[in-house]
Phi, psi and omega in degrees: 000319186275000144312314202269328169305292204339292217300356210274299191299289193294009198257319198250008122306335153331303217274296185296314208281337178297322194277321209276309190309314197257013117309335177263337164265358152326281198322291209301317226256278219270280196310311172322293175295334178268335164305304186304315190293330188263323180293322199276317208285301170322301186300355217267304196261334162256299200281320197300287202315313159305340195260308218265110169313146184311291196239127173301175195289345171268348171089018204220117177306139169311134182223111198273012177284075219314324185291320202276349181280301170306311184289347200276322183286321203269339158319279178328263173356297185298311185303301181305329163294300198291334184260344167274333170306314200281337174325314208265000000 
């Protein structure tokens, strides 16, 4: 008889300790997870934004203007081809 108790008692520390493993991943899958889904969307929208400079370190606004960019590179470029001719 006192076999059959042990085996009673280690069935149902099972029972439980399994019921226990799947209430924390319930908790983990919804409450956890939608906190974290809400922490990132907030940091998203507040603090990153906050963080992210007005005006770059040069102090002079991006001129998103793809062509005036291409000339600004190819000036350069040419200019810099022109100042290694005259070096050698």
């Amino acid at each position: 008889a006192e076999c059959i108790t042990s085996n009673d008692n280690a069935d149902k520390q099972l029972i439980w300790a399994k019921s226990i493993v799947k209430q924390v991943q319930a908790w983990e899958d919804k409450e956890v997870m939608d906190k974290l889904a809400d922490m990132y969307e907030r940091m998203n929208n507040e603090y990153l934004k906050s963080l992210r400079r007005v005006m770059p370190i040069t102090r002079t606004k991006m001129d998103w203007n793809v062509m005036a960019h291409r000339v600004r590179i190819t000036l350069g470029e040419g200019h810099d081809k022109d100042k290694l001719k005259h070096q050698h």
